[in-house]
Structure formats: structure tokens, C-alpha cells
C-alpha positions in Angstrom: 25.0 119.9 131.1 21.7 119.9 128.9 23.7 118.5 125.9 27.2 118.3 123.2 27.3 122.1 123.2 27.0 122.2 126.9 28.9 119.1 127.3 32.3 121.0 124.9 32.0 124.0 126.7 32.0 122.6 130.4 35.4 120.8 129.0 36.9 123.8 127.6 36.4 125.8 130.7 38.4 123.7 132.5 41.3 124.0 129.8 43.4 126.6 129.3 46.3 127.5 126.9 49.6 126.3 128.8 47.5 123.1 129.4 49.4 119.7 127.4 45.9 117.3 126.5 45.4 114.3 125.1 41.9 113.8 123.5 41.4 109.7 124.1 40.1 108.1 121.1 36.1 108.3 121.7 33.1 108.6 120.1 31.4 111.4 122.7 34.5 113.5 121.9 34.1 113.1 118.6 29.7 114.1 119.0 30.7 117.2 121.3 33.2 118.8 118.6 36.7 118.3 120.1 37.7 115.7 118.0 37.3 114.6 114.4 36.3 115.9 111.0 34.4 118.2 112.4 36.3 119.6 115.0 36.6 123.5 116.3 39.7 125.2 117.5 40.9 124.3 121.4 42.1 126.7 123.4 45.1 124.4 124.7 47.8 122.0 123.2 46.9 119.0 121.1 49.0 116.2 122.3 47.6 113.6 119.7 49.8 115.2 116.8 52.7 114.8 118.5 51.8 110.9 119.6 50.9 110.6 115.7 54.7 111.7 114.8 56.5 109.9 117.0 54.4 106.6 116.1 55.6 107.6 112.3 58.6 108.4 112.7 59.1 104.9 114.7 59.6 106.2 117.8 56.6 103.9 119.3 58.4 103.8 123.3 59.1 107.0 123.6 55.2 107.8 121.8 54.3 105.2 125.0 56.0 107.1 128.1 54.8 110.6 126.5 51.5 109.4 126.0 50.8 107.6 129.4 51.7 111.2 131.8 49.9 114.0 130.1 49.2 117.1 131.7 45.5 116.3 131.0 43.5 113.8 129.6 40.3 114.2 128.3 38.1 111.3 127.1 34.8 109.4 128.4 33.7 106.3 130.4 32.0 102.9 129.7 29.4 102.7 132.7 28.8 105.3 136.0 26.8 103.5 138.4 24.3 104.7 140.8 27.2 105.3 143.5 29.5 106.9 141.6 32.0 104.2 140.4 33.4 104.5 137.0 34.4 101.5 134.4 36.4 102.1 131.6 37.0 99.2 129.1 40.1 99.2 126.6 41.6 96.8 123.5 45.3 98.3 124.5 44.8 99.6 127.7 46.7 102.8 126.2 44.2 105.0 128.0 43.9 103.6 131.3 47.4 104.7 132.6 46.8 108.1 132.5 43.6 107.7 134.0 44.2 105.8 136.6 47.4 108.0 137.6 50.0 109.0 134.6 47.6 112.0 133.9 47.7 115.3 136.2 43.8 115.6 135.6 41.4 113.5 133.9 38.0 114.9 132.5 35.5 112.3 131.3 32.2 113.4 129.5 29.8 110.9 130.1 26.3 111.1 128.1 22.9 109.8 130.3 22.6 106.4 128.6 26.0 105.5 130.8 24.3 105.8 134.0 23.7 101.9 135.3 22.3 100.5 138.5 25.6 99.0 139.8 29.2 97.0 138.5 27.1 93.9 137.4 25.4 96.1 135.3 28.2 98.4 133.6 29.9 94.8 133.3 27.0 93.9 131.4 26.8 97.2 129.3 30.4 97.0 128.4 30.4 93.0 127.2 26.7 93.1 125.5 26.9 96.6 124.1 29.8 99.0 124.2 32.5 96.0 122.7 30.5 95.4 119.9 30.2 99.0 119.0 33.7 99.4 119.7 34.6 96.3 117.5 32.6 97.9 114.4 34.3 101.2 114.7 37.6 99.7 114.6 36.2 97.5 111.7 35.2 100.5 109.9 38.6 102.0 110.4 40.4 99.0 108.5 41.3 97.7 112.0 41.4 94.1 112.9 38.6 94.9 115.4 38.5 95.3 118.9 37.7 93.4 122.2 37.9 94.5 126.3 41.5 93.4 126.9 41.8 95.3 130.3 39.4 96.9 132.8 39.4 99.8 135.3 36.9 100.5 137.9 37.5 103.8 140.0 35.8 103.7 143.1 37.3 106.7 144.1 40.6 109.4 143.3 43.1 110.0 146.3 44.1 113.5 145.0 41.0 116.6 145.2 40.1 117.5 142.4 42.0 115.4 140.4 38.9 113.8 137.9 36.1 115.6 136.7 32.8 113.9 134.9 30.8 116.3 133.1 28.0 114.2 133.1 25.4 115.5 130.0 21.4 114.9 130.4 21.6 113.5 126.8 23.0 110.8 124.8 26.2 111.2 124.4 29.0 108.6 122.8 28.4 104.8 123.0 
């Protein structure tokens, strides 16, 4: 993908309308048009309303179990390195279940700027950049801030086809 418009239409294509997703909170997302102010009309079901209610209406362990299996999940990455190993950083760790195996698919959109050299150097990316931006966000937000709390690395996905990276030629996200 050349860019956001590529980026959100690579995404959509592999979404269809039967198809349960959870948009994880992110700022790439939020640049491509799938989620935010700004956001366009998807083609499948939003499963953030839903988590939004049930965290309303107090039902916060049943928003938990729901939220950590979706049918999909849709979100982005921390750090790619050279060979293909992915980090993700989190406050809550809310996303990293269904990434790492609660979710039936997971598609990450990762802009260029996320490509690094190895793990020392996504390790690096995530403590000296990404939580900081993070941390402001949150900030911004009225939130008490943010910090990396838990870490995955994926060095690889037991079931085909199970993760895709639509990896942009631009700056996307943080």
C-alpha cells in the first residue's frame, strides 16, 4: 500500500458484512478513516459500540470476555523488524488477548516509520518514542496517562492465514 487510502481499502477488503470487528484504539486507524471523528461507513459490524454499552451499563466482565474473542480485530503494531517479528506494547493489555489468540483474525496496518533493524531496536522505539506519544494522547483525553504495562512479540502465527500486516509505504500512526 502507497498510503491511508490504500492502507483503508486493503483492510476493508478483507472485511465483509457478517464479519464481528473490533477497531483497537490506534492512531493509524484513526489516520486511514476507520475510526474517529472522521470516520466513513464499514462494511461489517462495529464491535466497539457494544463494548462501550456494556462498560456503561456496568457490565465491565462480561465487556472483558466479549471483547478478548472477536471475530476480527483490526488495529496496528509498535515495531516490525527486519525479520518479520512484530511488538505490540499496551497500558491494559486489553488488546493483546485477541491478538495473540482470542481473535479469529487479526489485521495490523503498520505505516513505514515502524520498520526497525531488530527487538533491541523496536524495544527502543516503543520506551523512547511510542510511550510518550501514547502517554500524551491519553493526557489529552483527560486520562491519567499511559505507560507499557505488558508486551507481546509474535515471532510467528500457528494457524495460516490467521494475521495479516498491511504494511503502508508511508507514515502511518505513531
Amino acid at each position: 500500500m502507497n498510503d491511508a487510502v490504500g492502507a483503508r481499502a486493503a483492510v476493508l477488503s478483507r472485511l465483509g458484512p457478517n464479519d464481528d470487528v473490533l477497531e483497537a484504539t490506534s492512531e493509524t486507524l484513526r489516520e486511514i478513516g476507520l475510526v474517529g471523528d472522521g470516520a466513513s461507513p464499514v462494511p461489517y459490524r462495529r464491535l466497539r459500540p457494544e463494548l462501550d454499552r456494556l462498560a456503561h451499563a456496568g457490565r465491565r466482565e462480561e465487556k472483558r470476555r466479549r471483547g478478548a474473542s472477536p471475530g476480527v480485530v483490526v488495529g496496528s503494531v509498535h515495531a516490525v523488524t527486519e525479520r518479520g517479528e512484530i511488538l505490540i506494547a499496551s497500558g491494559s493489555g486489553s488488546q493483546l488477548g485477541p491478538y495473540g489468540y482470542g481473535a479469529g483474525r487479526v489485521i495490523w496496518v503498520v505505516g513505514a516509520q515502524k520498520i526497525v533493524r531488530d527487538l533491541s531496536e523496536g524495544l527502543r522505539r516503543i520506551r523512547e518514542f511510542a510511550v510518550h506519544r501514547e502517554d500524551a494522547r491519553v493526557r489529552r483525553l483527560g486520562g491519567g496517562g499511559s505507560s507499557v504495562n505488558k508486551l507481546l512479540i509474535v515471532f510467528g502465527e500457528h494457524q495460516p492465514h490467521r494475521m495479516t500486516v498491511v504494511l503502508a509505504r508511508t507514515r502511518l500512526g505513531v
